[in-house]
N, CA, C and O atoms as CSV, one atom per row, in Angstrom:
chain,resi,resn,atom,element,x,y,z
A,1,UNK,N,N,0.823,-1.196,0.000
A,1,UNK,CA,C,0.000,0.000,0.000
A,1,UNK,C,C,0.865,1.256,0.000
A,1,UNK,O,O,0.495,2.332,-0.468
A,2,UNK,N,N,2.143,1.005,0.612
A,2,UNK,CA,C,2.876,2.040,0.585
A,2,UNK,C,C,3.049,2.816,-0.644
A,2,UNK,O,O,2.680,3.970,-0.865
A,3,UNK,N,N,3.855,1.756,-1.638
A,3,UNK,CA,C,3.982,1.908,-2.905
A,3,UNK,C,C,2.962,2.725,-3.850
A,3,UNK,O,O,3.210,3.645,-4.630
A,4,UNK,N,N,1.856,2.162,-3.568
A,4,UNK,CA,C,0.899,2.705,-4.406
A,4,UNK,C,C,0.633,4.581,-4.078
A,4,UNK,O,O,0.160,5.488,-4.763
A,5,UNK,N,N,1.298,4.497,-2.490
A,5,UNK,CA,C,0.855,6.021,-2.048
A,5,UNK,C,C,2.150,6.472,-2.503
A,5,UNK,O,O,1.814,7.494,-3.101
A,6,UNK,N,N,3.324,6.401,-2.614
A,6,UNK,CA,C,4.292,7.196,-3.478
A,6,UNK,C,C,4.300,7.414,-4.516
A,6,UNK,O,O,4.823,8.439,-4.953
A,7,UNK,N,N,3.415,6.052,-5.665
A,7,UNK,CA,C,3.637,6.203,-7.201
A,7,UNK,C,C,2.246,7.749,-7.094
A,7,UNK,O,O,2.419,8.804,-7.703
A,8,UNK,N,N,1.027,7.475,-6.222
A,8,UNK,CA,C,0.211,8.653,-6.581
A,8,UNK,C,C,0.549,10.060,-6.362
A,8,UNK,O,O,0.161,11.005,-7.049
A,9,UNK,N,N,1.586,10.119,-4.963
A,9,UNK,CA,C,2.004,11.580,-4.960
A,9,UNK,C,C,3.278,11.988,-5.846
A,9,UNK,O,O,3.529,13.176,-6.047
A,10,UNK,N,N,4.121,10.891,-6.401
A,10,UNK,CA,C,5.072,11.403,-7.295
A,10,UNK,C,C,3.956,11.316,-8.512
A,10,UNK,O,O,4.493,12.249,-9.108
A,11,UNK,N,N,3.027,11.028,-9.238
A,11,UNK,CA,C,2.541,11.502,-10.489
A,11,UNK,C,C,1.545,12.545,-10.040
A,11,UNK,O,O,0.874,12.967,-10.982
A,12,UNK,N,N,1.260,13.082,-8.864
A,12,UNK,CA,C,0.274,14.284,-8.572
A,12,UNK,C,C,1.749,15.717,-8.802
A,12,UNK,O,O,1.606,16.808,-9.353
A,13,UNK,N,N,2.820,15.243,-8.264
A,13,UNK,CA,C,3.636,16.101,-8.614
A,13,UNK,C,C,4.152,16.414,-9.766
A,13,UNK,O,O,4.223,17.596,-10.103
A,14,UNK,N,N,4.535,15.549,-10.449
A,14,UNK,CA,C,4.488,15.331,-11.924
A,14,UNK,C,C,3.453,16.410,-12.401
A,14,UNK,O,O,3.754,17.470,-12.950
A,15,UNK,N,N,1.762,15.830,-12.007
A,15,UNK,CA,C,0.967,16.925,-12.748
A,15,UNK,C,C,0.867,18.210,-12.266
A,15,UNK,O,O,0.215,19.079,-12.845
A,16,UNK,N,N,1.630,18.430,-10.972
A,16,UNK,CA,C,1.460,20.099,-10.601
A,16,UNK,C,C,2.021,20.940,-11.390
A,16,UNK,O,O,1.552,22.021,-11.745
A,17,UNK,N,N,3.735,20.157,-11.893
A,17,UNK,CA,C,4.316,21.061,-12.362
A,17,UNK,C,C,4.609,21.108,-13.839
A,17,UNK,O,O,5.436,21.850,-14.369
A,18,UNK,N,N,3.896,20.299,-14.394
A,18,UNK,CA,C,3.806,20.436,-15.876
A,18,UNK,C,C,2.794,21.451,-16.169
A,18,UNK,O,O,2.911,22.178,-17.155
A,19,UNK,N,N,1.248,21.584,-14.905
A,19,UNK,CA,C,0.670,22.598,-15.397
A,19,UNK,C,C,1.007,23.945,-14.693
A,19,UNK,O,O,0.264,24.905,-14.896
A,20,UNK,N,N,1.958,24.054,-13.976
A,20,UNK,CA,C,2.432,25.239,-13.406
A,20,UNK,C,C,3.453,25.576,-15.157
A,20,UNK,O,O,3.429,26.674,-15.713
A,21,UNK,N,N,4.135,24.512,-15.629
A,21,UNK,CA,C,5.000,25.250,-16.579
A,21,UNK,C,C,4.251,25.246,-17.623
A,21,UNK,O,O,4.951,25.456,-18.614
A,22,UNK,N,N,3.052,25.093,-17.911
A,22,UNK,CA,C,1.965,25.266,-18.961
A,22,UNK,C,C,1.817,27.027,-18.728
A,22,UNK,O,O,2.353,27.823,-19.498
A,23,UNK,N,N,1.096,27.391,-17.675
A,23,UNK,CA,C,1.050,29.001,-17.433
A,23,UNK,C,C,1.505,29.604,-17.266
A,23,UNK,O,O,1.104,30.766,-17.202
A,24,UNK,N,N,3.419,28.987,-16.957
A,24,UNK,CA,C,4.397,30.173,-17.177
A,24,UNK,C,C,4.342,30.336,-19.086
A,24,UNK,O,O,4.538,31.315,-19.805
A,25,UNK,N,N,4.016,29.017,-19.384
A,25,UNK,CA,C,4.433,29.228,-20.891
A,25,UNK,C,C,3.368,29.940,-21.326
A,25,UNK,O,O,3.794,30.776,-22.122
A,26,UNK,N,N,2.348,30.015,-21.217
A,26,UNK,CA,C,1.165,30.866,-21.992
A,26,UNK,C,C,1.471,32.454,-21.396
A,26,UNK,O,O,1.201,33.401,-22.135
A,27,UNK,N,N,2.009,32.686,-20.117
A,27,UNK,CA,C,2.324,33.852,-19.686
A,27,UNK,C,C,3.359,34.349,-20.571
A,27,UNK,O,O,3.192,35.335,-21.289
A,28,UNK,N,N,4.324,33.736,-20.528
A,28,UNK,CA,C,5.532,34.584,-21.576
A,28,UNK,C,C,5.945,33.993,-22.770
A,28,UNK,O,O,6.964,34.417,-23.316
A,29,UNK,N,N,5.379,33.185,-23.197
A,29,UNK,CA,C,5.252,33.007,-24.776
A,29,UNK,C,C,5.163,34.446,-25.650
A,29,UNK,O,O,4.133,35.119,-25.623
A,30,UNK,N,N,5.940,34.709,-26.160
A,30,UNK,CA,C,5.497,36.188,-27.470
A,30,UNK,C,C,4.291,35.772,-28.238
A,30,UNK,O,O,3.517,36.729,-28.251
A,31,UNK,N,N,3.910,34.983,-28.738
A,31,UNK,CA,C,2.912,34.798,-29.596
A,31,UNK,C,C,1.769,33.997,-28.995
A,31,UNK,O,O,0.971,33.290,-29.610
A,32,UNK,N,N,1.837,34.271,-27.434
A,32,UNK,CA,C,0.109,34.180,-26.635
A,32,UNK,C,C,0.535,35.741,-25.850
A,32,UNK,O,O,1.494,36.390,-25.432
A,33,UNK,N,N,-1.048,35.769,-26.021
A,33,UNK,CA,C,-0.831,37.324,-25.213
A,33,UNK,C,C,-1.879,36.826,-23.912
A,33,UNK,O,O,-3.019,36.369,-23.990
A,34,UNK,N,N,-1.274,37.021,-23.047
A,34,UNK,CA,C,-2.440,36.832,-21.992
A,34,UNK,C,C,-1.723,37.688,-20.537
A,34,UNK,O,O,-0.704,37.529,-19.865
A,35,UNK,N,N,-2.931,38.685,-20.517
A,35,UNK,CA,C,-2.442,39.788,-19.379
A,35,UNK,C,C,-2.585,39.517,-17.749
A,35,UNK,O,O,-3.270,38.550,-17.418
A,36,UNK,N,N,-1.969,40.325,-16.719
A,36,UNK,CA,C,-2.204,39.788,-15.636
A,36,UNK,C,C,-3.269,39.160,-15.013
A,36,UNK,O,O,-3.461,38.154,-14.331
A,37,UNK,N,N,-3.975,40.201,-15.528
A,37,UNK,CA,C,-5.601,39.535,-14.998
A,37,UNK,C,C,-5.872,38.340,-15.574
A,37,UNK,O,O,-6.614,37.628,-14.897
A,38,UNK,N,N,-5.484,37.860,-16.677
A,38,UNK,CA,C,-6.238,36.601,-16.944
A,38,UNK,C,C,-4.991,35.653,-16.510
A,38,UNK,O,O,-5.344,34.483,-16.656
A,39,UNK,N,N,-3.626,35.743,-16.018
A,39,UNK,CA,C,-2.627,35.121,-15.371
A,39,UNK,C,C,-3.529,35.003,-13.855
A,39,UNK,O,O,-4.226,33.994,-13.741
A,40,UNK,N,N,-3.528,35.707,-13.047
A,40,UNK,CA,C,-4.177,35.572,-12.100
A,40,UNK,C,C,-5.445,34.267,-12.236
A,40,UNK,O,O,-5.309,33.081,-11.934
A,41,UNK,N,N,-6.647,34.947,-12.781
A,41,UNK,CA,C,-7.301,33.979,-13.443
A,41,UNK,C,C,-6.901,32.673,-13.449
A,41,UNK,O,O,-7.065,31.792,-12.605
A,42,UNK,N,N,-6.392,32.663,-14.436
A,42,UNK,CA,C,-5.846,31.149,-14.369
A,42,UNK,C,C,-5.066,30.629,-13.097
A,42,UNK,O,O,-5.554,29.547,-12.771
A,43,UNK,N,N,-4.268,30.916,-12.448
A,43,UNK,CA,C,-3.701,30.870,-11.292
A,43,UNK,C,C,-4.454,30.382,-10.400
A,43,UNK,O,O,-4.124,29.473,-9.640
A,44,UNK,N,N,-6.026,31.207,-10.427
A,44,UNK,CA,C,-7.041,30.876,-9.338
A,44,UNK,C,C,-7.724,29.786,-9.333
A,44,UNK,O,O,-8.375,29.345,-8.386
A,45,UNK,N,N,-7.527,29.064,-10.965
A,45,UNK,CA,C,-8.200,27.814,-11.290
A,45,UNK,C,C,-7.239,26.565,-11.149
A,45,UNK,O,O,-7.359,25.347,-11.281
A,46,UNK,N,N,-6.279,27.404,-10.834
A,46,UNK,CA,C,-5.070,26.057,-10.630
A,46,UNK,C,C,-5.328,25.738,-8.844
A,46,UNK,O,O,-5.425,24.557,-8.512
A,47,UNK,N,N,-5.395,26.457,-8.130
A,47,UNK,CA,C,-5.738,26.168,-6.571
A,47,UNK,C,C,-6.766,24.996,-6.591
A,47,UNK,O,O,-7.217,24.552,-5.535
């Protein structure tokens, strides 16, 4: 049982930070424009 609780929090981490580097990338990508407010926004849907 152990096992199974490490493989779920190492792939919950896995998915935190692929979509944390998803909204740095839409944040400073040149060719997405997306302003603070909708950074925030999104930010608030990531909580």
């Amino acid at each position: 049982a152990v096992e199974f609780v490490n493989l779920w929090a190492e792939e919950t981490l896995i998915e935190v930070v692929l979509t944390l580097e998803i909204l740095f990338l839409l944040y400073y990508e040149p060719f997405h424009r997306c302003s603070a407010k909708r950074w925030k926004n999104l930010c608030s849907l990531f909580k």
